[in-house]
N, C-alpha and C positions, 0 to 999 in steps of 0.2 A: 545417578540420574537426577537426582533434586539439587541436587548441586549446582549440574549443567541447568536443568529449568530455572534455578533463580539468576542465572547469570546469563542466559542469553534472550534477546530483544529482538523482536519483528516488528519488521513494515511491511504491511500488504498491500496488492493491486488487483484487479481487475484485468483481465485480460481479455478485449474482446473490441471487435469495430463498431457498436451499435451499444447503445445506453440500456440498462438494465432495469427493470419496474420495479423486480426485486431488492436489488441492492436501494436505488431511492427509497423503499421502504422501509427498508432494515436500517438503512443506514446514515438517513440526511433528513430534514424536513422538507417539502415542497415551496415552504413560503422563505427559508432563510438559508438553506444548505447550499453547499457549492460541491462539485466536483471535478477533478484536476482532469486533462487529458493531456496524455503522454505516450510515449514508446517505449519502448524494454529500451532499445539503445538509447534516450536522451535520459532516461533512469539510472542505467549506467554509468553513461557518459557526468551526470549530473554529481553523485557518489564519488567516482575518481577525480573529480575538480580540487575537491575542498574535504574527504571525508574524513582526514586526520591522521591517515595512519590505519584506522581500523581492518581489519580484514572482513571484508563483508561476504557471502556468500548469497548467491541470488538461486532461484530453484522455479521450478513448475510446484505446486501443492498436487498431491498423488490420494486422490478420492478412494477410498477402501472400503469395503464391508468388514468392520470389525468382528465378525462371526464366521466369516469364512477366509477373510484375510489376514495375516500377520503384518505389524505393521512393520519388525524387521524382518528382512528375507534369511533366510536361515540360508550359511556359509558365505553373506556379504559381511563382508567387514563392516563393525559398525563405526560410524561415521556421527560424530558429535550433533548435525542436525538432522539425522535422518527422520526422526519422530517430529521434529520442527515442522517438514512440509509432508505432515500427511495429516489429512482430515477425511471423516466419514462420508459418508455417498448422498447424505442429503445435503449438504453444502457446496454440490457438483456446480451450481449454479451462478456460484461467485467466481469459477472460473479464473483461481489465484495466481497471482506473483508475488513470491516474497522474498524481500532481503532479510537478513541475519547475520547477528554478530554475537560476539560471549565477551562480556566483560568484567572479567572477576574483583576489577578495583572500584565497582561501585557496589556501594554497601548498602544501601539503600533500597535496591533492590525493587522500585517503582517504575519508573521509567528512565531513559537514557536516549540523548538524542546525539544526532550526526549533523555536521556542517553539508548540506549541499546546493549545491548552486542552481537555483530556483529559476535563472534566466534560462538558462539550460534544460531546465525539466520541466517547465511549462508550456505546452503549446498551446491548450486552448481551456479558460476555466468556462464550466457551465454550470447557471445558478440552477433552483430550482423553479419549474414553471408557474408555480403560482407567486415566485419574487415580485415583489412591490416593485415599480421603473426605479424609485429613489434606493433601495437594496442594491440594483444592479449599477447604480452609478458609484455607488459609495463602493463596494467590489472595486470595477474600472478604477478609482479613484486611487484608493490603496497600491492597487499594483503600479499605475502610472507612477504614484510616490517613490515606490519600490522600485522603480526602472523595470519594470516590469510591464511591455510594451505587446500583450495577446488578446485575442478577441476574447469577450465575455458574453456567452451567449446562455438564452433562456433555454431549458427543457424542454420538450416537447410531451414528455411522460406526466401524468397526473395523476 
């Protein structure tokens, strides 16, 4: 098992229509954070462009009560990420997507990243609402450099 945990690497998501107060809190500042919006398929689709080869695995994350849940099911075959997408019942609210992969030839064991194609996975970045107008041009500005041609829009959450 520690094997597998120092060798496999997650990206998370969000899954849901409407912008989260929690997650901005947890996870971005109000005056300098961005966050991407995207679809499970242009996620996808973005990953299979350019991802290298890798074998990525995409999942629902499966909320558990660790006291009354197992997190393997007894007579499921285990499955290299099964413990990858599960997380306990108070973090029901981040409402996850994740990709996963295992990469045993990095030694390092920090981080590891994937090629994907950003024009593809973008549809719309939103800063945080209390972003300064010059934050949000410099954002716009960046991506325009990047050919990266999506609305930038401010938060509504505060």
């Amino acid at each position: 098992f520690n094997r597998i945990k120092q060798q496999t690497y997650v990206n998370c998501w969000r899954v849901d229509n409407n912008e989260s107060f929690g997650m901005w809190s947890a996870y971005a500042n109000i005056e300098t954070g961005i966050a991407i919006k995207t679809t499970a398929g242009r996620l996808i689709a973005s990953c299979n462009d350019i991802a290298g080869g890798k074998n990525i695995t995409i999942g629902k994350v499966r909320y558990i009560d660790e006291k009354t849940e197992m997190v393997q099911v007894p007579g499921m075959p285990l499955n290299v990420f099964y413990n990858v997408f599960a997380k306990t019942k108070p973090y029901e609210y981040e409402n996850e997507l994740r990709l996963a992969f295992e990469d045993s030839t990095n030694k390092d064991n920090e981080y590891q990243s994937i090629d994907i194609n950003l024009c593809t996975l973008i549809e719309e970045i939103r800063v945080g609402a209390m972003a300064h107008p010059l934050f949000v041009r410099m954002v716009d500005g960046v991506l325009k450099e990047t050919g990266i041609n999506v609305p930038v829009i401010k938060s509504k959450i505060k």
